[in-house]
C-alpha positions as CSV (number, residue, x, y, z in Angstrom):
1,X,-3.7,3.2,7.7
2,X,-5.1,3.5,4.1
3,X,-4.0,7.3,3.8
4,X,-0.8,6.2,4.9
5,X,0.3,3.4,2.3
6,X,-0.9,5.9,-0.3
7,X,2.2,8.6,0.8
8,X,4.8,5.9,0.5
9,X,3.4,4.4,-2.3
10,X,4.7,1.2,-3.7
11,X,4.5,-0.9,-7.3
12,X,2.6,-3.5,-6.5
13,X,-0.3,-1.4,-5.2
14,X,-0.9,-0.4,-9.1
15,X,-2.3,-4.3,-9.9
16,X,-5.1,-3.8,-7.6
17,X,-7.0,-1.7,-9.9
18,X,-7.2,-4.0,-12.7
19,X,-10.0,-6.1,-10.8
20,X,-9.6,-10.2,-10.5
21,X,-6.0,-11.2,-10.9
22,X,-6.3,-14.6,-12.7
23,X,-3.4,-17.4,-12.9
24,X,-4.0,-18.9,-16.2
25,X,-3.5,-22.4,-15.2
26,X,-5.6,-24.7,-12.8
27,X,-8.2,-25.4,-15.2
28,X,-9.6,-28.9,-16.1
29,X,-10.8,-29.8,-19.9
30,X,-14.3,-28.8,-20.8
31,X,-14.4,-26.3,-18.2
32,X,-15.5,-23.1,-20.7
33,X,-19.7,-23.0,-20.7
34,X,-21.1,-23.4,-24.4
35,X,-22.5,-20.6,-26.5
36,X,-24.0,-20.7,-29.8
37,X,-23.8,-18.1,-32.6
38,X,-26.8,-17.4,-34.1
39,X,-26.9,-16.7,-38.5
40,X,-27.2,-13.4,-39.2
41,X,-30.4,-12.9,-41.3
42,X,-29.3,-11.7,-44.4
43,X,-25.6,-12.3,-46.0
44,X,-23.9,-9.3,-46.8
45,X,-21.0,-9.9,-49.3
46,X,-18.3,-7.2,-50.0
47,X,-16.2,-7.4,-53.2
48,X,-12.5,-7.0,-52.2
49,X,-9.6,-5.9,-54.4
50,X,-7.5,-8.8,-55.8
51,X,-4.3,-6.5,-54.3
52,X,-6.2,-6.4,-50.9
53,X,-6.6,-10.2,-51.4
54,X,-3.0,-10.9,-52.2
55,X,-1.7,-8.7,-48.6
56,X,-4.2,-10.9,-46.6
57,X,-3.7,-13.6,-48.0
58,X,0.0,-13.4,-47.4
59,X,-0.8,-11.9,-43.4
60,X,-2.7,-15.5,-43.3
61,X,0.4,-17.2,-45.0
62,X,2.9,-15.8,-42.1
63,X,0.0,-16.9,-39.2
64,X,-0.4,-20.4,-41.0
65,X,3.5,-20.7,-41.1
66,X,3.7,-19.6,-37.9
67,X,0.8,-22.1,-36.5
68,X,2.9,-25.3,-38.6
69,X,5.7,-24.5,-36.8
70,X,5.8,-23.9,-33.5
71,X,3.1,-25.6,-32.5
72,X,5.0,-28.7,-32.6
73,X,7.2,-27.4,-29.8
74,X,4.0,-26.3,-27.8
75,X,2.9,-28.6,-25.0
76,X,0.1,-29.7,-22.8
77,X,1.1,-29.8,-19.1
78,X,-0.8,-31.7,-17.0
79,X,-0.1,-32.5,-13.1
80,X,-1.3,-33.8,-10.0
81,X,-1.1,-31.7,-7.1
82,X,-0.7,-33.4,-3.7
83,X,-1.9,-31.0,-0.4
84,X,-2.8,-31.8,2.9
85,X,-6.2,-31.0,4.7
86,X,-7.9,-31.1,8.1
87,X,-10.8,-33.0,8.3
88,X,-12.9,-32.9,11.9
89,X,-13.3,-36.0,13.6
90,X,-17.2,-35.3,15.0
91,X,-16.1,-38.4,18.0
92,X,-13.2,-36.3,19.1
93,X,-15.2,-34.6,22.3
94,X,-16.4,-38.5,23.4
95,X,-14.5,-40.7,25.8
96,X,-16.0,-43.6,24.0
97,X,-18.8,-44.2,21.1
98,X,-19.3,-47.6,19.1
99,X,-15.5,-48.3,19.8
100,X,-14.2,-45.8,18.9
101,X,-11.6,-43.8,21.6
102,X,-10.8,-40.3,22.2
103,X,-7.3,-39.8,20.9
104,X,-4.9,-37.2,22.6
105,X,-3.2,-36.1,19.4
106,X,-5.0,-33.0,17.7
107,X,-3.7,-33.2,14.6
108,X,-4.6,-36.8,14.6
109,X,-7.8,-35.8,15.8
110,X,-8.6,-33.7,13.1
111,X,-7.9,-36.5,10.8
112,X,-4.9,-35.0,8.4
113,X,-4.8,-36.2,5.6
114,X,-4.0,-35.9,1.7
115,X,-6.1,-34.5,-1.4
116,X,-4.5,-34.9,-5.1
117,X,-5.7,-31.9,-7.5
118,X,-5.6,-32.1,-11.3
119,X,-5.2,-29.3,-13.7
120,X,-3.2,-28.5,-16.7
121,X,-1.6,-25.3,-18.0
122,X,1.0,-25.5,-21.1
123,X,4.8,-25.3,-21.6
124,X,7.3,-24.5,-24.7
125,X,10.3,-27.1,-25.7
126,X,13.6,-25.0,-25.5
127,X,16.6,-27.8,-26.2
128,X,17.2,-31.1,-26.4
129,X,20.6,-32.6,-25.1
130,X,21.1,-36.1,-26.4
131,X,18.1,-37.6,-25.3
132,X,16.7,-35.2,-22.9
133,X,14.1,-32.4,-23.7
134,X,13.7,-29.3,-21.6
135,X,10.1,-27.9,-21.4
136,X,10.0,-24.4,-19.8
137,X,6.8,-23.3,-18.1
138,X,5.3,-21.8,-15.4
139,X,6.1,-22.0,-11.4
140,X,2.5,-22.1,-10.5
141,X,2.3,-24.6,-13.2
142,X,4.6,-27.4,-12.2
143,X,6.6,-25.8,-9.4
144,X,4.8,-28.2,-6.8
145,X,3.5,-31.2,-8.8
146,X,3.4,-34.6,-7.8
147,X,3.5,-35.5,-11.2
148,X,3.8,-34.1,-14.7
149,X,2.4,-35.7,-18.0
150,X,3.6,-33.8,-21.4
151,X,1.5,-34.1,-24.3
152,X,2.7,-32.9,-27.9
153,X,0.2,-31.7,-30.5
154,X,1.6,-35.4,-32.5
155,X,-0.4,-37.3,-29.9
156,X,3.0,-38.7,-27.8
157,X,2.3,-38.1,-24.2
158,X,5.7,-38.6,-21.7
159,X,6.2,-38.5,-18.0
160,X,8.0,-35.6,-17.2
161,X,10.5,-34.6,-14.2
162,X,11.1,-31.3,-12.4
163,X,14.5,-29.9,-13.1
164,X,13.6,-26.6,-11.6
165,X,11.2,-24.1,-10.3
166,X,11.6,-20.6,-9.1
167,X,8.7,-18.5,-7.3
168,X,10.2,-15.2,-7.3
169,X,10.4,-15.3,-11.5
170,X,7.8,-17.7,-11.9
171,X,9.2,-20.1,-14.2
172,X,9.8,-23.8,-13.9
173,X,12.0,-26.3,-16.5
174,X,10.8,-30.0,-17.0
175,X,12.6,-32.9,-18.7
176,X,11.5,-36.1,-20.4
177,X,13.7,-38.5,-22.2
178,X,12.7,-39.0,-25.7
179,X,15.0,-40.5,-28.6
180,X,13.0,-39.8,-31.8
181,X,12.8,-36.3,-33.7
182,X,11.7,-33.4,-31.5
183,X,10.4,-29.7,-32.5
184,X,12.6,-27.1,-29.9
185,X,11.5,-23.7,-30.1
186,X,13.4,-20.7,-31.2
187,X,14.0,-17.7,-28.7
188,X,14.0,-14.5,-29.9
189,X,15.2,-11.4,-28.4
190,X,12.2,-9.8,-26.3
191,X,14.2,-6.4,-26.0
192,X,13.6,-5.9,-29.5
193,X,9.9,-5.7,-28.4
194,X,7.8,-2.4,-29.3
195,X,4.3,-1.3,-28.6
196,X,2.3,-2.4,-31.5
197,X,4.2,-5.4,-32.8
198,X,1.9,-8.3,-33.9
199,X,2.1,-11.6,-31.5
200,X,1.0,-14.5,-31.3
201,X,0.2,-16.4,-28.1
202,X,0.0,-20.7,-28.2
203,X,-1.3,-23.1,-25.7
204,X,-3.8,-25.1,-24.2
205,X,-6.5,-22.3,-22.8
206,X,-9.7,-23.7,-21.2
207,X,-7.8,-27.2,-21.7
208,X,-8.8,-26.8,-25.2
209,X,-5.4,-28.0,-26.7
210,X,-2.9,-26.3,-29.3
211,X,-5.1,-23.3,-29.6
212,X,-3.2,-19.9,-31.3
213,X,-4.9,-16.5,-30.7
214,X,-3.7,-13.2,-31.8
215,X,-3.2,-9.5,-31.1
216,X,-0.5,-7.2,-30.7
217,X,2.0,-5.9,-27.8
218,X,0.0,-3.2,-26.2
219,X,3.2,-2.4,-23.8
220,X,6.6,-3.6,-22.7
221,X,7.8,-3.1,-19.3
222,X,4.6,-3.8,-17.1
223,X,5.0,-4.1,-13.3
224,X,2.1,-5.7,-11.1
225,X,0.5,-9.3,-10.2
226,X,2.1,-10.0,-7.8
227,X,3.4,-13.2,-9.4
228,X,7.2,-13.1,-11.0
229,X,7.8,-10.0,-8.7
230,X,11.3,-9.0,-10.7
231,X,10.0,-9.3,-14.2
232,X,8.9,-6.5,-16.2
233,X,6.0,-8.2,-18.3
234,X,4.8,-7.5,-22.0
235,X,1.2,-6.9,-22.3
236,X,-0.6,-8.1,-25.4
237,X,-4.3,-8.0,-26.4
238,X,-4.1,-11.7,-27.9
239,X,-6.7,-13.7,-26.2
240,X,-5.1,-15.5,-23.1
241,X,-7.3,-17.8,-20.8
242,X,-6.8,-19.8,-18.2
243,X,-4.5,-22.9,-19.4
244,X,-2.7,-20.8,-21.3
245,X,0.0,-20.3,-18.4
246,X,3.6,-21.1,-19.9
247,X,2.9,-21.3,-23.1
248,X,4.7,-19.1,-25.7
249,X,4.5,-15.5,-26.9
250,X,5.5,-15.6,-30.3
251,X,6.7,-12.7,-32.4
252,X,5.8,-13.1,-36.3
253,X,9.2,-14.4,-37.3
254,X,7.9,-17.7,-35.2
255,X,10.5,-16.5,-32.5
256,X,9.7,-17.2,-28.9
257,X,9.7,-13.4,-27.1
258,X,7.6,-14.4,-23.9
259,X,6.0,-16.8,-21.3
260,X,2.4,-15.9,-21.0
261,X,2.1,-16.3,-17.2
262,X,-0.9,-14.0,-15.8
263,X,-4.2,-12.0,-16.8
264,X,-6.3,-9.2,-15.5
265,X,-9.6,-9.8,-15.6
266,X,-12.7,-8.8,-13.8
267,X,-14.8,-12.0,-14.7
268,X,-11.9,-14.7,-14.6
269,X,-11.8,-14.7,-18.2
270,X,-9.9,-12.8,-21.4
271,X,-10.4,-9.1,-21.2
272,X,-7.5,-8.1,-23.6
273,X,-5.0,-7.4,-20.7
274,X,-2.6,-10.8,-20.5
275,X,1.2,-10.5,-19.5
276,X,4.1,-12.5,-20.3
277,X,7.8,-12.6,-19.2
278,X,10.1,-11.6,-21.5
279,X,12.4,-14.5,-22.8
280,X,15.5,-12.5,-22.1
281,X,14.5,-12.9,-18.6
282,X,14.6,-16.5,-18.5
283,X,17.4,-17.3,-20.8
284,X,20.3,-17.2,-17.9
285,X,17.9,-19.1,-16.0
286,X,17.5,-22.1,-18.3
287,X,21.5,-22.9,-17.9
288,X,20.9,-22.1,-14.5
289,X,18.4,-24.9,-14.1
290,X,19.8,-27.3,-15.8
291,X,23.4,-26.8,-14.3
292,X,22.3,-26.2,-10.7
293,X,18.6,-27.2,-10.2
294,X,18.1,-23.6,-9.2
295,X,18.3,-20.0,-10.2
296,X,21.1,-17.9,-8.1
297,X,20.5,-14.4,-7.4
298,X,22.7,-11.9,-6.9
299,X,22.2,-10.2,-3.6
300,X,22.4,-6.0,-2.5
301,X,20.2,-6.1,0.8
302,X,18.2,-3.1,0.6
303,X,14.3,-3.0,1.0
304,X,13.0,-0.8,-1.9
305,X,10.1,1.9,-2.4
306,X,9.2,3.9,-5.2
307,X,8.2,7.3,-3.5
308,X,5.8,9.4,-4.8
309,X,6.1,13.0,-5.8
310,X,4.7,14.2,-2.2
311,X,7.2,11.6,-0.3
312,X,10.0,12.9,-3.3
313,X,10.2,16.2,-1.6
314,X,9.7,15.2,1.9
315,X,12.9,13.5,1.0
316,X,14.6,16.8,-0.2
317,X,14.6,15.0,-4.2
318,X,13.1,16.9,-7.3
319,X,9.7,15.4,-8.2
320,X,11.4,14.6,-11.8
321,X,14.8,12.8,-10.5
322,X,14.0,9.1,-11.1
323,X,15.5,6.8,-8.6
324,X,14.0,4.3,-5.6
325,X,14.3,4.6,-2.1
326,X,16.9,2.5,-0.4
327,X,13.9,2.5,3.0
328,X,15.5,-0.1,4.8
329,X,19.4,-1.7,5.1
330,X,20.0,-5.2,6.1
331,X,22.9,-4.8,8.5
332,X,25.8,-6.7,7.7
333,X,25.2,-7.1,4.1
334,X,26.0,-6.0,0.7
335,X,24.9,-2.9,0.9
336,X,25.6,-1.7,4.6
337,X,29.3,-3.1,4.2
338,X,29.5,-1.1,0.8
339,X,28.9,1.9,2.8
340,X,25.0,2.7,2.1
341,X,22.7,4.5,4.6
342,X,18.9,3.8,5.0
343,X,17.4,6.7,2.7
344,X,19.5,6.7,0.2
345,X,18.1,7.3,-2.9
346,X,19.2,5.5,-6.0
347,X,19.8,6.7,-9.3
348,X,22.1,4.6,-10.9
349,X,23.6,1.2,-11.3
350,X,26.8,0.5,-13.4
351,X,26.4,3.2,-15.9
352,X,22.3,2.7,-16.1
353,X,20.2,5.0,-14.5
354,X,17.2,3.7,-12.6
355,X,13.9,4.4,-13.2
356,X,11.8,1.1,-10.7
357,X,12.7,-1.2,-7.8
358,X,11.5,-3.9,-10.5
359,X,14.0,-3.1,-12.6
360,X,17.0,-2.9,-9.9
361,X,15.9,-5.7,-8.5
362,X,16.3,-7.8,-11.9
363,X,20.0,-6.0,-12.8
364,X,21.2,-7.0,-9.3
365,X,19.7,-10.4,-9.3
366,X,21.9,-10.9,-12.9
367,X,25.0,-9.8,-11.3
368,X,27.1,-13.0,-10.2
369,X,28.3,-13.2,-6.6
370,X,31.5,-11.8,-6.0
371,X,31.3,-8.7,-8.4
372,X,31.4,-5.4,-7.7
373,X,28.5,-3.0,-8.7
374,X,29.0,0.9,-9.3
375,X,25.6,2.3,-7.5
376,X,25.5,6.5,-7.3
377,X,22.9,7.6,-4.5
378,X,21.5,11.1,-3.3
379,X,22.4,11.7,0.4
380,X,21.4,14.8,1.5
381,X,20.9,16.7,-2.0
382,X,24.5,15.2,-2.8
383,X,25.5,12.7,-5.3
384,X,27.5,9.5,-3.4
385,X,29.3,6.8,-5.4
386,X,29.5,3.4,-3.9
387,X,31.4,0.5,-4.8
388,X,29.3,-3.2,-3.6
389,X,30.5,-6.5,-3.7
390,X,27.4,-7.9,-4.7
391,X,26.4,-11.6,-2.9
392,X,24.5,-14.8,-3.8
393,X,20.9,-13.6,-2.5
394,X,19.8,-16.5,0.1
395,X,16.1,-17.0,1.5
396,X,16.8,-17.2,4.9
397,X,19.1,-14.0,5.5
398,X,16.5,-12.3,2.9
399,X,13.9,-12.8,5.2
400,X,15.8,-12.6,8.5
401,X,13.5,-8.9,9.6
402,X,16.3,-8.9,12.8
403,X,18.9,-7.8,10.5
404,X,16.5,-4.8,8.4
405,X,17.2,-1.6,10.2
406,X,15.6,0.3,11.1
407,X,12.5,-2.2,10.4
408,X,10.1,0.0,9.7
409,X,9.2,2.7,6.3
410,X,9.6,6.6,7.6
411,X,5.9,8.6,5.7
412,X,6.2,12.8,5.7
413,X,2.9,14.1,7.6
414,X,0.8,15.3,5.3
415,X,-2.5,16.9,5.5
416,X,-4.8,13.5,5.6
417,X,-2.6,11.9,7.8
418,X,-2.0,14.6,10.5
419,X,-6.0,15.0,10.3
420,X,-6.1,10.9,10.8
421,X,-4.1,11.1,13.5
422,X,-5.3,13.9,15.4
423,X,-2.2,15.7,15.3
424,X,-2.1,19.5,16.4
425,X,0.1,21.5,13.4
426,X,3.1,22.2,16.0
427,X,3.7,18.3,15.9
428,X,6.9,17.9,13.4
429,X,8.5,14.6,12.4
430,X,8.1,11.7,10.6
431,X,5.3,8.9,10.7
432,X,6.2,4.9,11.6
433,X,4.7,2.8,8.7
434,X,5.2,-0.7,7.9
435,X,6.6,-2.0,11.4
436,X,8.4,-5.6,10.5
437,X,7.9,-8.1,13.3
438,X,11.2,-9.2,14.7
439,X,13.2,-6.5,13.6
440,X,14.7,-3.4,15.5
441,X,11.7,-1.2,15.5
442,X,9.7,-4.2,17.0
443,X,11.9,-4.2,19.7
444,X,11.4,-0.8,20.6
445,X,8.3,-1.2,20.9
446,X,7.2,1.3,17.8
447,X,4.1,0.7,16.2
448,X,2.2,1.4,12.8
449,X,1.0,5.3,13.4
450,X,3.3,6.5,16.1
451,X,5.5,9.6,15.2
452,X,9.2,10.5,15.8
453,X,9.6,13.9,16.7
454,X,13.3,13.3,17.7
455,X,16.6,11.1,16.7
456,X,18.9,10.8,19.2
457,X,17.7,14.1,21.1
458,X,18.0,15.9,17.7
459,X,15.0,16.9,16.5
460,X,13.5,16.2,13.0
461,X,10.6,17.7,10.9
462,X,11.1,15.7,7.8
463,X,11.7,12.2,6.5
464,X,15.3,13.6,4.6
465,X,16.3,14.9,8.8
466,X,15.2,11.5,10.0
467,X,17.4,10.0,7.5
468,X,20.7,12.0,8.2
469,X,20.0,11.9,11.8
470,X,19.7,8.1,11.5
471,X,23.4,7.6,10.1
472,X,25.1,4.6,10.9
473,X,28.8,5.7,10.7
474,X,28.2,7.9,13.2
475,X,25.8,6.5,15.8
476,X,26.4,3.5,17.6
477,X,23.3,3.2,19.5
478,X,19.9,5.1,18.5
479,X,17.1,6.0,20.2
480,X,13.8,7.7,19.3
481,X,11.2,10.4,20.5
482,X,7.6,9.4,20.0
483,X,5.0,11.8,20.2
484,X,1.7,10.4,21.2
485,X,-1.8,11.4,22.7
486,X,0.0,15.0,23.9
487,X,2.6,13.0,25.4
488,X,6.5,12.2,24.0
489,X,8.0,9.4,25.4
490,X,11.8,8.0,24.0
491,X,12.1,4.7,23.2
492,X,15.5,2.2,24.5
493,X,18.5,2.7,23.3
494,X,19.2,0.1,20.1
495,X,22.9,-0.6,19.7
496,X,24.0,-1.1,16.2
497,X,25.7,-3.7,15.2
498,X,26.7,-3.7,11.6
């Protein structure tokens, strides 16, 4: 159904184009191949201005002062991996041979058993209480490591311990106890970022250790990756590699304003296009880590899409009106008990307008449990205000599909996709896309490409009529009409139970 994820549309499609995602991490030292540069045949000498001199000389100065110190608070991460892996026991289809029996067990069979993995990416120093210093890095880093070694550009290496990792940010904070003098990074303030500012980015790349390259911001606010999926990431041209994985972005007042955590690259090497998470991202979560072991999310229960403009007006919404779909509602939970429908629309949260799911996803993760959040929504062409006591987000009712009505995104039929489908032009409704496995839609038996003609006997040429007829508050069961082959057949009845 290629013609069909492009109608919905969603973010993460976007990082696709850029070719080879990379994680810049996982590398072992010596791993780059070795080039020579060749002398150029003649020398050609240029006499500079002694005033053009002094400025680069003093650009040099702020690099060089920059390089002295921070470095110091720049370290090498290196860890051991343990996984475990099937290995095939060539006996297992013999009774007997040289002693050795058949066993019954498969998994023993196969011979389980455990591989370590080396490899090294980098980390940043961001406090020291009493004796204990906090390393921030990457998830994909340390997040599952055995064990951690820390080496400082002095020389000192120290065994380090996991105080906490976090997939969905892609951060993870490590401590070792040290009692001597320590270099601790300074954070800046990454939403003072702008397109063009000069950065520099510090690490181990390649496992070549304490290496600075640098380049400028060449955006702010970059979706994609599918790493860190509620961070909106700077992109900068400075040379990032792999290795270089949480180690610092730093502005040129020596301020920490990022984590350099992924690359797009066609080759698996630098191409110019390396992203980081902003600092201000991650500054909540460092207290968070050290107080709980963990990072708490606050919780609306919505499954978000960013329509496109086709989809926009499917949905009865001007192509211009920035929002995200509210596609499906996990009954029973913030949302639903706030009084939000499926295919709502929403444009704004606590005074803020909302412009991606990224970013609604990152303001309601920062809200604390308990608080209430102002959200406006278009229903129908009409502005609704809700008021939502927001929750603690946890894993298991977040990926509980039984509870996501109604478990499946609603497409418009468009030209390609009535053409794909074979559909003759007096077929009106909506298309099933996305079908979640376990969830409501599953159990009526819908799959990807069918099409609803009808809700509840009412019948429906768009995905805004699907919507409205699929309203919660006033159905207590719902059943559909799906159109198929020339045929239309209804589905069960599915009693809701908020």
């Amino acid at each position: 159904m290629k013609t069909l994820t492009k109608i919905v549309g969603t973010a993460a499609i976007a990082a696709a184009s850029f070719g080879l995602l990379a994680l810049s991490c996982k590398v072992n030292n010596g791993s780059a191949n070795v080039a020579f540069a060749e002398s150029p045949k003649k020398a050609s000498v240029t006499q500079a201005s002694a005033s053009a001199i002094s400025t680069t000389e003093a650009l040099q100065n702020v690099f060089r002062s920059i390089s002295t110190n921070v470095l110091p608070a720049v370290v090498e991460v290196d860890v051991t991996e343990t996984t475990q892996v099937q290995s095939y026991n060539p006996f297992r289809d013999l009774p007997f041979f040289f002693g050795m029996p058949r066993g019954g067990d498969d998994d023993k069979d196969s011979g389980t058993r455990e591989m370590q993995q080396s490899a090294l990416g980098s980390g940043v120093i961001v406090r020291k209480t009493g004796k204990t210093v906090y390393v921030l890095t990457n998830n994909h880093v340390a997040g599952k490591a055995t064990t951690i070694t820390l080496k400082l550009t002095d020389g000192r290496e120290f065994d380090g311990k996991l105080v906490g990792a976090d997939e969905r940010m892609d951060i993870a904070l490590v401590s070792f106890e040290c009692s001597d003098s320590i270099t601790v990074a300074q954070l800046g303030d990454s939403d003072d970022v702008q397109q063009g500012d000069i950065v520099l980015a510090l690490g181990s790349p390649l496992g070549y250790f304490a290496s600075v390259t640098q380049g400028i911001v060449s955006a702010t606010g970059r979706s994609g990756g599918q790493i860190g999926s509620i961070s909106d990431f700077i992109q900068t041209d400075a040379a990032i590699n792999q290795g270089n994985s949480g180690g610092p972005l730093v502005n040129i007042y020596g301020e920490v304003i990022g984590i350099n955590t992924w690359i797009a690259s066609q080759s698996g090497g630098s191409q110019g296009l390396g992203f980081s998470i902003p600092i201000n991202n991650i500054k909540t979560a460092i207290d968070q880590f050290i107080s709980k072991g963990k990072i708490t999310y606050g919780w609306l229960g919505v499954s978000l899409v960013e329509p496109t403009a086709e989809y926009q007006k499917d949905l009865g919404i001007g192509e211009k009106q920035a929002g995200v779909l509210a596609a499906q509602i996990f009954m029973g939970n913030p949302a639903a008990k706030g009084g939000m429908q499926a295919g709502d629309y929403i444009i704004e949260l606590n005074g803020t307008a909302i412009k991606s799911a990224d970013q609604l996803s990152r303001e309601i993760g920062n809200i604390p449990a308990g608080q209430v959040a102002k959200i406006v929504v278009l229903r129908g062409g009409k502005k609704v205000n809700l008021s939502v006591k927001i929750e603690e987000r946890n894993q298991e009712v977040a990926g509980n599909n039984g509870k996501l009505w109604p478990g499946f995104i609603a497409a418009p039929i468009s030209d390609a996709s009535r053409k794909q489908l074979k559909l003759d032009d007096k077929v009106k409704g909506i298309i099933v896309t996305g079908v979640q496995e376990k969830s409501p839609a599953a159990a009526l038996r819908l799959q990807n490409g069918d099409v609803i003609t009808a809700v509840n006997d009412t019948k429906i040429s768009s995905v805004e009529e699907f919507y409205a007829a699929l309203d919660t508050t006033k159905n207590k069961e719902v059943w559909f009409d799906v159109y198929s082959d020339g045929h239309t057949v209804s589905t069960g009845k599915y009693k809701i139970n908020q």
